[in-house]
MARLUMSE-23262 format. One record per residue: x negated, y negated, z of N, C-alpha, C, O in turn. Coordinates in steps of 0.1 Angstrom, whole numbers, padded with zeros to 4 digits, always signed. Layout:
REM MARLUMSE-23262
XYZXYZXYZXYZ ...
REM end
This chain:
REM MARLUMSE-23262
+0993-1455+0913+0979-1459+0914+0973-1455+0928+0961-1451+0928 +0981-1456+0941+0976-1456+0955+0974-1438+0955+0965-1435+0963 +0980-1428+0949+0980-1414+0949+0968-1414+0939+0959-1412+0947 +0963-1415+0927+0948-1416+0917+0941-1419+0929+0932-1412+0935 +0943-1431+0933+0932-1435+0940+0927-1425+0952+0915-1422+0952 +0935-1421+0963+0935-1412+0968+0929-1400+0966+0921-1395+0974 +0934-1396+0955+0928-1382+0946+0912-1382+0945+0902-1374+0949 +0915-1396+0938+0894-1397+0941+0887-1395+0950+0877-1387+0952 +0894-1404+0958+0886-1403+0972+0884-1389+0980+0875-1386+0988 +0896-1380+0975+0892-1366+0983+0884-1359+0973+0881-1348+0976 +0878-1363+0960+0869-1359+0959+0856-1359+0959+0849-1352+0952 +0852-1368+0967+0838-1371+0973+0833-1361+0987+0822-1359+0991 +0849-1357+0995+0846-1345+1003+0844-1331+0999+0845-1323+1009 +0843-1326+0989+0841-1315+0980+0828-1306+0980+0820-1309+0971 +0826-1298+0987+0810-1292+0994+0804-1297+0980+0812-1300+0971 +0790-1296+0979+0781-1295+0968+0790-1309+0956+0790-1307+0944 +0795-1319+0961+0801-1329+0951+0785-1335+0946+0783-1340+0935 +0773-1333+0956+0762-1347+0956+0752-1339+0953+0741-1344+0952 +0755-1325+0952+0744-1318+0946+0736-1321+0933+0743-1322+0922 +0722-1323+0933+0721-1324+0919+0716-1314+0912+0710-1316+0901 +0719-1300+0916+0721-1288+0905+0732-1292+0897+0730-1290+0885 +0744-1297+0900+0759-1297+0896+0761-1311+0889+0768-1312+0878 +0755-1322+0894+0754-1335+0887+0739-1342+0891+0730-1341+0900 +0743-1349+0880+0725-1357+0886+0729-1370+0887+0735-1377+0879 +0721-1370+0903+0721-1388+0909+0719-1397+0898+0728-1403+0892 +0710-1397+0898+0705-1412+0880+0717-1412+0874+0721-1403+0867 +0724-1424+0875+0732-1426+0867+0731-1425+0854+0740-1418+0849 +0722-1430+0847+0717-1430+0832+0719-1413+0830+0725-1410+0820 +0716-1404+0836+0712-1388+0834+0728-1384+0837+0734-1375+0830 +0736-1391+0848+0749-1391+0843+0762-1390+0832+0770-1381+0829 +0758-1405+0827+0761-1408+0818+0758-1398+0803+0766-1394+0795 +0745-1396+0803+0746-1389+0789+0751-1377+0793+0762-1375+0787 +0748-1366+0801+0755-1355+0802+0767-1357+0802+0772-1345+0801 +0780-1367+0804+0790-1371+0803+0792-1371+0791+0800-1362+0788 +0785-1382+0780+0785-1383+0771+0783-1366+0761+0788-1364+0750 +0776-1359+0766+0772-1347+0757+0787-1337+0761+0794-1334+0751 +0790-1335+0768+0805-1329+0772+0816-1337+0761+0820-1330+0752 +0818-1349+0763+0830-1358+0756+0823-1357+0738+0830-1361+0728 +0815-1353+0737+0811-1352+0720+0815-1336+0721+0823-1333+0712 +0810-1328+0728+0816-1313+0727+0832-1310+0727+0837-1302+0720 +0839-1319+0735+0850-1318+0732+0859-1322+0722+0870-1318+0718 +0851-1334+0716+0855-1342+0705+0853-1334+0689+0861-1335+0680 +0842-1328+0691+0835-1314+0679+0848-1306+0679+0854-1305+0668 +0855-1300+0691+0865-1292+0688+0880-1297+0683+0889-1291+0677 +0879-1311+0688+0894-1318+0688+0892-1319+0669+0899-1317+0659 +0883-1323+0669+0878-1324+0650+0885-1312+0644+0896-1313+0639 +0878-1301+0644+0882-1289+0641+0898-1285+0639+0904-1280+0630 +0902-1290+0656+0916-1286+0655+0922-1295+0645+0928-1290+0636 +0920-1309+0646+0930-1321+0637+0931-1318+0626+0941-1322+0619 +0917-1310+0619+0916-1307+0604+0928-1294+0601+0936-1295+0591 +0927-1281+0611+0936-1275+0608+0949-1275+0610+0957-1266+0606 +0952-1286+0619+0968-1290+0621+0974-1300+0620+0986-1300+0617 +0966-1312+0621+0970-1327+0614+0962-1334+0614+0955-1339+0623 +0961-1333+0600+0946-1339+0595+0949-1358+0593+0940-1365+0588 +0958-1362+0595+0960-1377+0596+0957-1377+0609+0954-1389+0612 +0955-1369+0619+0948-1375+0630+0934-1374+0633+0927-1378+0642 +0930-1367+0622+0912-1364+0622+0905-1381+0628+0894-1380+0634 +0911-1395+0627+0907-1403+0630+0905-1405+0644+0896-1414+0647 +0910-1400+0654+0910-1399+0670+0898-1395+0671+0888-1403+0672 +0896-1382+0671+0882-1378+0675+0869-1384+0669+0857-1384+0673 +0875-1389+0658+0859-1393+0647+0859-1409+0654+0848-1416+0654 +0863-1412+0656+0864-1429+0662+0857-1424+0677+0847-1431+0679 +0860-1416+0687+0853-1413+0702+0841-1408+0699+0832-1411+0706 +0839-1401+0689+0827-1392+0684+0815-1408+0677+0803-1409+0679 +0823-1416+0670+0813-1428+0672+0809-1439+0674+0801-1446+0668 +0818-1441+0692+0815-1448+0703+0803-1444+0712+0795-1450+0720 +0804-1429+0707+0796-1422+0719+0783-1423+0714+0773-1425+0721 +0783-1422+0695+0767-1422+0694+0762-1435+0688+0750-1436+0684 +0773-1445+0686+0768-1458+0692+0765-1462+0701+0763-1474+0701 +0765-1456+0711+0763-1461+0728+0749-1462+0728+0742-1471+0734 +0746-1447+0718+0731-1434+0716+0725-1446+0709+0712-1446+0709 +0728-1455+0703+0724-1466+0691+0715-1450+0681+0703-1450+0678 +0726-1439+0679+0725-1434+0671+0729-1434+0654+0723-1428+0646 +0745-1446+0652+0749-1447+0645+0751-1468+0646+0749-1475+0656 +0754-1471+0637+0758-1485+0640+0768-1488+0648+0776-1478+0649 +0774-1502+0656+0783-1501+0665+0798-1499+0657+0809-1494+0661 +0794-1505+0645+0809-1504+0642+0809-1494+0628+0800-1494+0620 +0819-1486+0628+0818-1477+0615+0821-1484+0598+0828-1494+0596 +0815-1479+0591+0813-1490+0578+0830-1486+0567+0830-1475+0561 +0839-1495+0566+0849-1493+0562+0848-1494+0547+0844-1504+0540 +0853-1481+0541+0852-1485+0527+0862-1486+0518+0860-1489+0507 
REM end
């Protein structure tokens, strides 16, 4: 935990870490660009699970709709049938 933690912290000395070409201050403007990355990667993890194990298709589709419940794009909880 004391070496993570560490790690972090040397990443706050990193030229251009506070730039807001590279990230944006506003947290809120944070977060979703966070959020739009973790759904981009989640689109691919989809893809793969279907072509290689498709009993895990449930990982990504479960992160994929936390994220756009967050969006109150979808309801919070997924509808079980």
């Amino acid at each position: 935990m004391d070496l993570a933690r560490r790690s972090w912290r040397s990443l706050d000395r990193l030229p251009g870490r506070h730039d807001p070409a590279l990230w944006p201050a506003d947290a809120i403007a944070a977060q979703n660009l966070l959020d739009f990355f973790l759904l981009e990667k989640a689109f691919y993890e989809m893809e793969y699970e279907l072509m290689n194990r498709p009993a895990w298709l449930r990982v990504p589709l479960d992160g994929t709709w936390r994220i756009l419940a967050r969006h109150n794009v979808v309801p919070p909880e997924p509808v079980q049938s």
